[in-house]
N, C-alpha and C positions, 0 to 999 in steps of 0.2 A: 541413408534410410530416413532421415527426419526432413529431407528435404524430398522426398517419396510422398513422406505423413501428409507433410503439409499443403502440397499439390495436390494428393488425393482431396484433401478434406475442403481445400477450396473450388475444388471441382464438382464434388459433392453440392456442396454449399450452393453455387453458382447454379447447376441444375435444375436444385431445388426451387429457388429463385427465378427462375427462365432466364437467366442472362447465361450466356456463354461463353466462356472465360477460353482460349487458346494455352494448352497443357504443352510443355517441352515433349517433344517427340521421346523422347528416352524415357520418361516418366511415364509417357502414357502408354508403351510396349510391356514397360516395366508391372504396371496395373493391370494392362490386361491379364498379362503369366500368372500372380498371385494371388491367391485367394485371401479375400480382406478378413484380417481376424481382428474384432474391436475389443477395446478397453476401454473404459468408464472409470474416471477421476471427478473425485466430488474435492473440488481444491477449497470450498468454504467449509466444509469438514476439514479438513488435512490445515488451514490457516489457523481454524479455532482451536484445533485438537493436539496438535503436533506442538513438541516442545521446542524447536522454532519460533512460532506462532504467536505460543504463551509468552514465550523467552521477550519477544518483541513486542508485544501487547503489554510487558508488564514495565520494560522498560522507558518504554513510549508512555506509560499511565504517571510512573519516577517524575522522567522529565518534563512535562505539563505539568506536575503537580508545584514543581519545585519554580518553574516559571509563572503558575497562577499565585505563589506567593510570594514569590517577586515582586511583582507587578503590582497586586495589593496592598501590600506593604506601603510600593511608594507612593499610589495612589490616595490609601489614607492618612499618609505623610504631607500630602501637596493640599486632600481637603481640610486637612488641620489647619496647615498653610493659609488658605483660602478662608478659613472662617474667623482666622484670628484679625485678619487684612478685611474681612465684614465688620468685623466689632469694633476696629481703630477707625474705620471710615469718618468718621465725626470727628474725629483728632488730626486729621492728615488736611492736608490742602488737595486739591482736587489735581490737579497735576503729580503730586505723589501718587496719590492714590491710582491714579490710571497708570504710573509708571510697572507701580510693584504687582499690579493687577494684568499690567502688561508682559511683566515679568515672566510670573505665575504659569498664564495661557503660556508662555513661551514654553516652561516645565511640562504643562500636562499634554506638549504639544511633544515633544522629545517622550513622554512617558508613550504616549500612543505608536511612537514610529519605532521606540524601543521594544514595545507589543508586536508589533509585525514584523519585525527583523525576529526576534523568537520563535514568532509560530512558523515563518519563513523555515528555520533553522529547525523547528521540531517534526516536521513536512520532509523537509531533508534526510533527514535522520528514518524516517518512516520508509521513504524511497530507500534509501539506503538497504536498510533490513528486508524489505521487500525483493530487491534486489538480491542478497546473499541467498533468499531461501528459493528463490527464483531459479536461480545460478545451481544449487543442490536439487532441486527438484530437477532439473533438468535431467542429471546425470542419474538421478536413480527412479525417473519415469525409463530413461533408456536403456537402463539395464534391465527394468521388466519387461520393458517390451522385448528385446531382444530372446532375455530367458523364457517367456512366453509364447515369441515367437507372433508377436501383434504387429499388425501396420496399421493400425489406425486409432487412433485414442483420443475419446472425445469429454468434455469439461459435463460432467452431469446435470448442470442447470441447460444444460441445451438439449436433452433427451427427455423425450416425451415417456416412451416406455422402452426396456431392455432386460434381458437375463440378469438375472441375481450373479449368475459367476461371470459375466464381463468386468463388475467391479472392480477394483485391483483399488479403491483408499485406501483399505486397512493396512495393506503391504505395501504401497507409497507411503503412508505413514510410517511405516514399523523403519521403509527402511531411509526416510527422512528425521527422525528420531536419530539412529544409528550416527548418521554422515552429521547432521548438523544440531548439536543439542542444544545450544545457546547461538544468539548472533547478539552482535557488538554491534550498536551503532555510535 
């Protein structure tokens, strides 16, 4: 059935477009027989709203916060560094001084690449959650449509206008809430 949806909807798509996209013969007998019944998912509601969502928004906000104080931390550990190494300048020989200055840059060069391997790693982490709710969504858009009896379900930021009852967030929410109330990343 989901691979019915999605043929439909790229055929749709395609037409709209004037390109013509070539449908498996089985799929397109298959459309012809059935009459299209739509569903409307607002997934930027159901991401903000849904305790998934929150769940991952909050824990994504945890570990950013705990990595921006990391990172500050040692960054004004190295300018402390750095200004103490301005103020002995006049005591050091110039060869020192460029060594430990040399140093230094080496530190605040390792702090930056320590920066990007965490945002790396909290990106990750983001995919990840995205992923779990992705993977639940899946299964309980399918079971609406099924119990509804829908072959077609389409993302609301791509509808211009539609019925109020093609909708189905509230009850992808209700029943993505149910299946997935926290995700671990």
């Amino acid at each position: 059935m989901r691979t019915w949806i999605i043929a439909l909807a790229v055929a749709i798509a395609a037409t709209a477009g004037g390109i013509a996209i070539p449908v498996h013969s089985a799929v397109a007998q298959a459309a012809q027989n059935a009459p299209v019944v739509v569903g409307i998912i607002d997934l930027q509601t159901i991401l903000k709203k849904s305790k998934a969502g929150q769940s991952l928004e909050q824990a994504l906000l945890a570990k950013s916060k705990k990595i921006n104080e990391e990172i500050g931390k040692t960054e004004q550990g190295l300018r402390g560094k750095r200004q103490k190494l301005e103020q002995s300048r006049s005591s050091l020989a110039p060869a020192d001084f460029q060594a430990q200055l040399s140093a230094l840059q080496k530190e605040f060069d390792a702090l930056r690449k320590n920066a990007s391997a965490k945002r790396k790693e909290l990106e990750a982490a983001r995919n990840k959650g995205l992923q779990q709710i992705s993977d639940s969504l899946d299964v309980v858009v399918s079971d609406i449509a099924k119990k509804r009896g829908l072959t077609l379900i389409i993302n609301k930021s791509l509808v211009v206008m539609a019925a109020q009852n093609w909708d189905i967030t509230a009850e992808v929410q209700k029943g993505l809430d149910a299946k997935l109330p926290k995700v671990s990343i």
